[in-house]
C-alpha positions as CSV (number, residue, x, y, z in Angstrom):
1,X,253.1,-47.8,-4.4
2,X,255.1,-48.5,-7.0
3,X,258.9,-48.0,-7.0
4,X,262.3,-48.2,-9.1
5,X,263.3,-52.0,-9.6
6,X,267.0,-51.1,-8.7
7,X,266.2,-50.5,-5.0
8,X,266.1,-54.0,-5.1
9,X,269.5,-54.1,-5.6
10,X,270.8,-51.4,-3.0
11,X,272.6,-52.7,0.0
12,X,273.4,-51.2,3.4
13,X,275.5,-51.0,6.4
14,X,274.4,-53.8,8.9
15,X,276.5,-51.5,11.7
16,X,273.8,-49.5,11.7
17,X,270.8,-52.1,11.8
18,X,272.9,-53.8,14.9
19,X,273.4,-50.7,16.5
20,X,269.5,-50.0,16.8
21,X,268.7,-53.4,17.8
22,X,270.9,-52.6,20.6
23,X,269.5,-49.6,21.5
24,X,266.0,-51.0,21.2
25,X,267.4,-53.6,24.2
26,X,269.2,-50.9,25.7
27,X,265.6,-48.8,25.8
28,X,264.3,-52.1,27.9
29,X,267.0,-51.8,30.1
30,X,269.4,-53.9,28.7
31,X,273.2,-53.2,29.3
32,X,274.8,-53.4,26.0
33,X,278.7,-53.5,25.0
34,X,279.0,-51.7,21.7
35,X,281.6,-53.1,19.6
36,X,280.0,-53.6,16.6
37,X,280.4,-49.7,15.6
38,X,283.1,-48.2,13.5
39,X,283.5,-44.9,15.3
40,X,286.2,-43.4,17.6
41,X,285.5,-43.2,20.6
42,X,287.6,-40.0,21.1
43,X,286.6,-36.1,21.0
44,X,287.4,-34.4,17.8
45,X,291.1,-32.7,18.8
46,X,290.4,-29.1,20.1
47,X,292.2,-27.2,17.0
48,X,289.4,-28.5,14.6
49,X,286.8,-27.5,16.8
50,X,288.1,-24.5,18.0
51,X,288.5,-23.9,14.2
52,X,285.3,-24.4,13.1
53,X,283.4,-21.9,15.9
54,X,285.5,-19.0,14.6
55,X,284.5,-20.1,10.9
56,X,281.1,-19.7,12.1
57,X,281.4,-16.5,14.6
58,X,282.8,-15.3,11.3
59,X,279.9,-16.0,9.1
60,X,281.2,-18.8,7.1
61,X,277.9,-20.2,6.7
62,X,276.9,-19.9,2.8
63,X,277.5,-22.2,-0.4
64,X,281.1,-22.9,-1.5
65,X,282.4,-24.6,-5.1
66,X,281.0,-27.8,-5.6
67,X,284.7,-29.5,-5.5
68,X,285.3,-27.5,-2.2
69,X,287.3,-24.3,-1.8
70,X,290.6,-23.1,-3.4
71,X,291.9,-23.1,0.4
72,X,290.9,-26.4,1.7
73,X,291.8,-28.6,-2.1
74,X,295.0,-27.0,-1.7
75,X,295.7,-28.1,1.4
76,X,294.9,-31.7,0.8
77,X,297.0,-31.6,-2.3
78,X,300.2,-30.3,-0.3
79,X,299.2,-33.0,2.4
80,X,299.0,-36.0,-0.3
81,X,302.2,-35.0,-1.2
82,X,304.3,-34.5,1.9
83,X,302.1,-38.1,3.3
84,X,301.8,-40.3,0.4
85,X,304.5,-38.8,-2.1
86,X,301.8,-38.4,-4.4
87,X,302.0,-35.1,-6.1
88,X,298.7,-33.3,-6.9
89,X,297.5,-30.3,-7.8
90,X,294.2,-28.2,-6.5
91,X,292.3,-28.9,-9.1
92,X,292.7,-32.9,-8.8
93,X,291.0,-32.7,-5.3
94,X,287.4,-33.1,-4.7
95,X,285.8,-31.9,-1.4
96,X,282.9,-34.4,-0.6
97,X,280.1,-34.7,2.4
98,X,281.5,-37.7,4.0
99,X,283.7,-40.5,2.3
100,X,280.8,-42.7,0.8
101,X,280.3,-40.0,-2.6
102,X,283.7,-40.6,-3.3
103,X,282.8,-44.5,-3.7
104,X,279.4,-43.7,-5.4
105,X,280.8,-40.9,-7.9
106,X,283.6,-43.5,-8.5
107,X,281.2,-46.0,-10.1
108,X,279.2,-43.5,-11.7
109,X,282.0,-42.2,-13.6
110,X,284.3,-44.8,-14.4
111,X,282.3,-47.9,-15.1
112,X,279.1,-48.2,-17.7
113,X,276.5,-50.2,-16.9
114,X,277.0,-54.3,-17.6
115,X,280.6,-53.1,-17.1
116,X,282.7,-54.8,-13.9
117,X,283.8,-53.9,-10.7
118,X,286.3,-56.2,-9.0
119,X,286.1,-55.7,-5.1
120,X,287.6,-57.2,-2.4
121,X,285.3,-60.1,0.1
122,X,285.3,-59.8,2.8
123,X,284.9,-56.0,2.3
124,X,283.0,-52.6,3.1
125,X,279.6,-53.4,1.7
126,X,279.2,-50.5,-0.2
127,X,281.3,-51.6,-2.2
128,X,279.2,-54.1,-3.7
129,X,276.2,-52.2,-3.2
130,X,277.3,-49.0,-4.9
131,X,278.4,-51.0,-8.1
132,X,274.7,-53.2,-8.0
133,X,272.7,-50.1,-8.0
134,X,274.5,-48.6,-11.1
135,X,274.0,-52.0,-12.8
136,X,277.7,-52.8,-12.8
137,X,278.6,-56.3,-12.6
138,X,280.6,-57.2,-9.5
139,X,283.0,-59.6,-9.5
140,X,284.6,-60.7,-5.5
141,X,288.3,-61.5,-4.9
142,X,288.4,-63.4,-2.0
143,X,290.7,-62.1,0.9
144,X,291.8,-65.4,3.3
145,X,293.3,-65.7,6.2
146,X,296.3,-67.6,5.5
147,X,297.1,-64.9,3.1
148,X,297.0,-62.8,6.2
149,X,293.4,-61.0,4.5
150,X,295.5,-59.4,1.9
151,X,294.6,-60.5,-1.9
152,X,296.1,-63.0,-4.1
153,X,297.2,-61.5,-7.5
154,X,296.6,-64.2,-9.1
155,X,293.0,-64.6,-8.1
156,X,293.0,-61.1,-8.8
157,X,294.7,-61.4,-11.9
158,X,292.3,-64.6,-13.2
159,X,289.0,-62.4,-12.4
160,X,289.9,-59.2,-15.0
161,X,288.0,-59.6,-18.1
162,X,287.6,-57.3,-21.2
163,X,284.8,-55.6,-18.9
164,X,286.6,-54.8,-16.2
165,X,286.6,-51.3,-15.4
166,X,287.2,-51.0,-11.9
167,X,289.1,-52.9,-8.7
168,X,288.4,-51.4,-5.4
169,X,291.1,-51.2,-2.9
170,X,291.2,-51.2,0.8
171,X,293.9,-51.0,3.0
172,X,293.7,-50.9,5.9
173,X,290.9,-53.2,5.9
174,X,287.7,-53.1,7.2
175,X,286.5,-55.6,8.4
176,X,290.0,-57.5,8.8
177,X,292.4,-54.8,9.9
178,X,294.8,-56.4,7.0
179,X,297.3,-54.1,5.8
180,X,298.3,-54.5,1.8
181,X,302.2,-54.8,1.2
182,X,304.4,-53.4,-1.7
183,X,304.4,-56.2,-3.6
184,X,300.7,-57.0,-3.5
185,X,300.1,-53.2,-4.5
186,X,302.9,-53.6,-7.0
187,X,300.8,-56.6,-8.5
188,X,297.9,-55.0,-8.4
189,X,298.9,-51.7,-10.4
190,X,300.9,-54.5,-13.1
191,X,297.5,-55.7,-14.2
192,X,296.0,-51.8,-13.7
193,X,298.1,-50.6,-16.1
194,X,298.1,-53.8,-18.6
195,X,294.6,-54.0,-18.4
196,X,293.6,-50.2,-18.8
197,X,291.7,-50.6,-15.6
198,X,290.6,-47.9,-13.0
199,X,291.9,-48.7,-9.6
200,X,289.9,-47.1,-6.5
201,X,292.0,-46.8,-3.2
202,X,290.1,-46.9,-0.3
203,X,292.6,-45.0,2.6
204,X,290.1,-44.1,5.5
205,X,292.4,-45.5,7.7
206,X,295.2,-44.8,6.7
207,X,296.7,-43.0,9.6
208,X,296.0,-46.4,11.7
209,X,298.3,-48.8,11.1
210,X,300.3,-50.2,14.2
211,X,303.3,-52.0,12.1
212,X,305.1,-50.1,9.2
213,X,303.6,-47.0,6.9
214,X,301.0,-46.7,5.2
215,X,301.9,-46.9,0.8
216,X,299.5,-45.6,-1.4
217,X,298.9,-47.5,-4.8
218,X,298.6,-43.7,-6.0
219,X,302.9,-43.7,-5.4
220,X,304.0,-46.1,-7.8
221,X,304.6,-45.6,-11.0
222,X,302.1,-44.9,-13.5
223,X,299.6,-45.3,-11.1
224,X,298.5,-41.4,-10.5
225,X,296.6,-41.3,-14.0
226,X,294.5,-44.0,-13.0
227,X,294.2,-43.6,-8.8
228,X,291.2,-42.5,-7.5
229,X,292.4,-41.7,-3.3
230,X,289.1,-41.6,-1.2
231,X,289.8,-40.4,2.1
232,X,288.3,-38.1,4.3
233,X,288.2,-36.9,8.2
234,X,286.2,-39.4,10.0
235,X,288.6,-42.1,11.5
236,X,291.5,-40.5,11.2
237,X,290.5,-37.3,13.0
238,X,287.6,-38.6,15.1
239,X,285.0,-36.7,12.8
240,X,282.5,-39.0,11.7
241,X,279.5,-36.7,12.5
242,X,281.4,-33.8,10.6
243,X,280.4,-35.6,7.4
244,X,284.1,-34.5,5.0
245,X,285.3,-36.7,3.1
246,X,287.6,-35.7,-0.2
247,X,288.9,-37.9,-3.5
248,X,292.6,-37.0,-5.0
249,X,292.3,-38.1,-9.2
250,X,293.2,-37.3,-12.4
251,X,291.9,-33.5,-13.2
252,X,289.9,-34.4,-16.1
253,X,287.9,-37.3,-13.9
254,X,287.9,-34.3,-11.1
255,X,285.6,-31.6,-13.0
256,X,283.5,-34.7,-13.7
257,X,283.2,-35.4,-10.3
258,X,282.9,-32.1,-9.3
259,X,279.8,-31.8,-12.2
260,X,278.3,-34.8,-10.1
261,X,278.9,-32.9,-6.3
262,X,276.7,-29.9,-8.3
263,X,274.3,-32.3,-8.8
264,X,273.9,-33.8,-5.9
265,X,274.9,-32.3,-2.7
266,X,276.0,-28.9,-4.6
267,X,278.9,-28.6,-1.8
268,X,280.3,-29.7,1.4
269,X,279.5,-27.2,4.3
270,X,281.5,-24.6,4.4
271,X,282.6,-24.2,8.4
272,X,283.5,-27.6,8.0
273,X,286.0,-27.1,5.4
274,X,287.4,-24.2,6.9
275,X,288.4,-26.5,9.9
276,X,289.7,-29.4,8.1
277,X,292.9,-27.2,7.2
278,X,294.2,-26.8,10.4
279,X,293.2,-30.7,10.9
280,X,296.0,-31.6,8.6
281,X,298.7,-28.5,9.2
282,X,298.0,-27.7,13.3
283,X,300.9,-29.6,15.0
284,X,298.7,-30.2,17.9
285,X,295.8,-32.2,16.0
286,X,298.7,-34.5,14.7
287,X,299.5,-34.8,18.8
288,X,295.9,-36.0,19.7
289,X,295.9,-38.4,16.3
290,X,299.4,-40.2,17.8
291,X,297.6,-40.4,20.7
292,X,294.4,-42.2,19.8
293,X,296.4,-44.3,17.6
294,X,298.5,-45.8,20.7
295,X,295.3,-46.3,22.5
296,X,293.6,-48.4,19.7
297,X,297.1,-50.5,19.7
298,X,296.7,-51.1,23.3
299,X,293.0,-51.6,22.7
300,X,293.9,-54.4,19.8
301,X,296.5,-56.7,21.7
302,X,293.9,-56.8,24.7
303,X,291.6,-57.9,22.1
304,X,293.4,-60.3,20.0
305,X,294.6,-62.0,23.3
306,X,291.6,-62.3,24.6
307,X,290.1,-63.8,21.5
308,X,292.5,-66.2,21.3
309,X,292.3,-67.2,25.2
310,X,288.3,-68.2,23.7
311,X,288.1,-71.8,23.2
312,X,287.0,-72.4,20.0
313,X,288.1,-69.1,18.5
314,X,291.1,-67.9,17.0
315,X,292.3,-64.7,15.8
316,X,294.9,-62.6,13.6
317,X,296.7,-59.5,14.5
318,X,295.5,-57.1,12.5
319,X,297.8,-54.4,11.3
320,X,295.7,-51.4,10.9
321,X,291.8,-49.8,11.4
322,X,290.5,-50.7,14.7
323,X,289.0,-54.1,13.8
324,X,289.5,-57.7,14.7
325,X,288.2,-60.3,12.2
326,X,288.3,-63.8,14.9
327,X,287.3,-67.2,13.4
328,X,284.8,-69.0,15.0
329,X,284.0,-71.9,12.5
330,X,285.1,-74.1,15.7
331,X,281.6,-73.1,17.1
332,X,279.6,-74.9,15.6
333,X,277.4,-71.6,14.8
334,X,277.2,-69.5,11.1
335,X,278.3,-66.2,11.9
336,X,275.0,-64.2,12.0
337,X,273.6,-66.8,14.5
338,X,276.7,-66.4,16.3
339,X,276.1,-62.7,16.4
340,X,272.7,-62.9,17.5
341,X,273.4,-65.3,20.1
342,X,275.6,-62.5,21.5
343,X,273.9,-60.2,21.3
344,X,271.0,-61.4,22.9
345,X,272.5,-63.7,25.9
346,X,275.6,-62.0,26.4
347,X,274.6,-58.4,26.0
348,X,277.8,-58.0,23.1
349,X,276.8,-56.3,20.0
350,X,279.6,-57.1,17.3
351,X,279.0,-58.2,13.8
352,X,278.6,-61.3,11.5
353,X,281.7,-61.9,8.8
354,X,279.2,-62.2,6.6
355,X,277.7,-59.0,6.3
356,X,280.9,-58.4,4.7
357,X,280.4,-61.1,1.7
358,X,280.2,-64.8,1.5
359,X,283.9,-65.2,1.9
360,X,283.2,-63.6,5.8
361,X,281.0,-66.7,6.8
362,X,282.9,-68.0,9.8
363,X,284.4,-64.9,11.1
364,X,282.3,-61.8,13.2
365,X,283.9,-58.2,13.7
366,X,284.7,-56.5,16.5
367,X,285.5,-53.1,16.5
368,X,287.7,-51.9,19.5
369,X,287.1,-48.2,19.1
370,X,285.8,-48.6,23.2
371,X,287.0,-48.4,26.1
372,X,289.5,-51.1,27.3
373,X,287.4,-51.2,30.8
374,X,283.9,-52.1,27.7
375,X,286.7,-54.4,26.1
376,X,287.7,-56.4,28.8
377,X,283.8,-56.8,29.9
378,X,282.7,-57.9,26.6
379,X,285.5,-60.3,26.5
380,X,284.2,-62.0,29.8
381,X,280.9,-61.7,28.9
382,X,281.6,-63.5,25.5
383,X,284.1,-66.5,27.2
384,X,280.8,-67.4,29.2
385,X,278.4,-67.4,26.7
386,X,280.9,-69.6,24.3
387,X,281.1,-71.9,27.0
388,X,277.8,-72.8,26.7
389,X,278.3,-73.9,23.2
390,X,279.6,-77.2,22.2
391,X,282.6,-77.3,20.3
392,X,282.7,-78.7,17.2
393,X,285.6,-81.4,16.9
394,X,288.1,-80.3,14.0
């Protein structure tokens, strides 16, 4: 069977791998901690739900625009506003399936191919993977941990060229939990509007951050007509099986994108946008997103003490998401064997740093979007393990 070369070049989401090797062991009996998944554990807050049954009772079942409709981009331009001072109108709003055709549609757009992409490593994969398969040329910035995970802008500055198109932004970060600050956003949008360069602002999480507010790139000056905001409803409101997801942008680089949701997906379903309104206006949903967010913060200090109770293994506080980034280069163990190895003797799925770029290796991800009793568990189950490894002397 012969098939496109530039599937060779398409990455993925080692989550999801780890998650069915664990439930392959879970199908043998196995009992498996999950913390290697970046999903709330929490119900979607009533209001959406309850939203989305009278969207269908009432028949709202059939196509919509291919941005999304008039109702729904309207709200999420008020909400940009009022949340990240970023004014926008209607038409600069794209409604998506999920928050991954943002990214894709991004790249597609914006960057030719040959053309580069500066991302951040350790990062979201797709990322990378995205920019490969459209034959851009990605360039890493590392993110380190005594810069706290946040980028250097001089590194940052030192990898632009006269191809670079793109630089992809995340913050929060996944899979550190780093948070950027104003002056590494201010840096960043310097060489952005020096260099002519597209920025992409990845704000998934931006409703989970445990010290300070959350400042959108998209805020400072100049910065709007060359922003792209993906965002969408997963994290934030628990709704990662609802599949919404939305971009804020320039209008002209919206109708593009919205020529590209016509031919691709042709629309987001349209129950599912008639819910997310209420998701950002309903008083109540904000309520239940408070709510989850002091959980996770209770969730992270267990976590990050616990880590750091480990010999051999010390950890950051992260700042936002729901993810702890620990270095284990004390160990003695890469990170994917590490993973493996705990996976297999101690029943704890998490993942290997590296899945996140070769500046990960050293580190594994655990996601605390669990239970604190599951937390706690996989903490003692890890300690044991770890003590069976011999330590390597600094």
């Amino acid at each position: 069977m012969r098939l496109a070369d530039r599937l060779a070049r398409l990455g993925t989401e080692t989550a999801f791998e780890v998650l069915a090797r664990a439930r392959a062991l879970e199908a043998k009996g196995r009992d498996i901690i999950h913390l290697q998944i970046g999903e709330p554990d929490f119900e979607t807050p009533a209001p959406i739900t309850e939203a989305a049954i009278a969207a269908l009772r009432a028949g709202s079942t059939h196509y919509t625009p291919s941005p999304g409709t008039m109702a729904l981009r309207t709200a999420i331009a008020e909400f940009v506003g009022r949340d990240r001072g970023v004014k926008a109108n209607p038409t600069q709003v794209v409604v998506t399936p999920g928050g991954k055709p943002i990214l894709y549609f991004s790249v597609l757009a914006c960057v030719n191919e040959g053309e580069e992409v500066i991302y951040p490593n350790p990062g979201y994969p797709i990322y990378k993977s995205v920019a490969d398969f459209f034959g851009a040329k990605t360039v890493p910035v590392p993110l380190r941990e005594e810069n706290d995970f946040c980028l250097d802008p001089a590194e940052l500055r030192a990898a632009v060229t006269p191809k670079t198109r793109l630089i992809v932004l995340n913050s929060p970060h996944n899979p550190t939990g780093s948070v950027l600050r104003r002056e590494d956003l201010e840096a960043v949008a310097e060489i952005a509007r020096e260099r002519d360069i597209w920025v992409l602002s990845d704000e998934i999480y931006s409703h989970l951050i445990y010290e300070g507010k959350h400042i959108s790139i998209a805020s400072l000056p100049g910065m709007a007509d060359r922003t792209i905001i993906a965002d969408g409803y997963s994290k934030t409101f628990a709704m990662t099986g609802w599949r919404l997801g939305f971009g804020v942008m320039p209008e002209e680089l919206a109708a593009h994108m919205g020529r590209l949701m016509t031919n691709t997906a042709s629309c987001a379903a349209s129950f599912t946008q008639d819910a997310a309104i209420p998701a950002l206006n309903d008083p109540r949903t904000w309520e239940a997103v408070a709510a989850m967010r002091e959980e996770f913060h209770r969730r992270r200090d267990a976590l990050v003490k616990g880590l750091n109770e480990i010999e051999g293994v010390s950890c950051l506080t992260p700042r936002g998401a729901f993810y702890a980034f620990p270095n284990i280069k004390k160990l003695g163990m890469g990170s994917q064997e590490l993973a493996d190895y705990l996976l297999s003797e101690a029943g704890v799925a998490i993942l290997s740093g590296a899945s996140f770029g070769s500046f990960g290796e050293g580190y594994i991800r655990f996601s605390y979007a669990n239970s604190m009793e599951n937390i706690e568990r996989g903490l003692r189950l890890m300690r044991e393990a770890v003590s069976r490894i011999p330590i390597r002397s600094s």
